[in-house]
N, C-alpha and C positions, 0 to 999 in steps of 0.2 A: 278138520280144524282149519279155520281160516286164520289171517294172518294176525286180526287182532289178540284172536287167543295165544298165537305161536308167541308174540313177543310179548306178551305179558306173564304167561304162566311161567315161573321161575323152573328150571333142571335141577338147584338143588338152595337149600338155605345156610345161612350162620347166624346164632345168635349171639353179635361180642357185646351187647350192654353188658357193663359194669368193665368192660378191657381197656386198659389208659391207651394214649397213643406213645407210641407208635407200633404198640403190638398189633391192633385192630388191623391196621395199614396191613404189616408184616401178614398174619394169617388173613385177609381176604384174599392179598396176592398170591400166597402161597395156596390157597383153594381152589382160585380161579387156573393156576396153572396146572392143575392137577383134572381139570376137566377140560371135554374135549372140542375144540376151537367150532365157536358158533356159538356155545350154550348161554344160558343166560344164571346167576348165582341173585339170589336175593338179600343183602343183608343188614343185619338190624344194628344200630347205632345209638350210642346216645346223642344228647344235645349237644352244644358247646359247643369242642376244640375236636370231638372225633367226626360229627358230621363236618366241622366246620374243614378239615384236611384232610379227611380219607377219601373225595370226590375227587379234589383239585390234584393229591399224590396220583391218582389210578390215571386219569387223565394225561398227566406226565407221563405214565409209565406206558401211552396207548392204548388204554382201556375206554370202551365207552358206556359212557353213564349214561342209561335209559330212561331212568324218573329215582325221584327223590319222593316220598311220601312220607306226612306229617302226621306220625298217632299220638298225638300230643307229648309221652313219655317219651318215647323214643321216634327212629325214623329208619325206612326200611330202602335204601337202595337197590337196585336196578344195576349191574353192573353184565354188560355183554361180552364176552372173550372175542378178539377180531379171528376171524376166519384164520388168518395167519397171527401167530404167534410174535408180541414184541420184540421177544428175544429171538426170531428168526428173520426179524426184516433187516 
């Protein structure tokens, strides 16, 4: 596997369309924690106000956003867990 495959194929998914915010926020966070530091989560959003702040929260919170992708309905995030853990730095 080379490395463009490593960072693109997701470790696991969520599908929150149709989750208001700031549930959305809450359970990616809490999925991404729950997996182990390195992996990559993919998940799916609606338009609006959950893409428009579940990038910008995770970001705050240390998290790195990989890619944003546009399937017109919805949109599928890219989010990295760092090697070390936010809440252990």
């Amino acid at each position: 596997m080379n490395a463009a495959e490593l960072s693109s194929a997701p470790d696991a998914q969520l599908d929150l369309r149709g989750t208001p915010c700031p549930i959305n926020f809450v359970r990616t966070k809490l999925k991404l924690d729950q997996m182990p530091p390195g992996s990559l989560l993919e998940v799916w959003l609606d338009p609006g106000e959950p893409i428009e702040q579940v990038p910008d929260s995770l970001r705050m919170e240390g998290y790195g956003i990989e890619q944003i992708e546009d399937h017109a309905s919805y949109f599928a995030l890219k989010i990295r867990r760092p090697a070390l853990s936010p809440d252990d730095a």
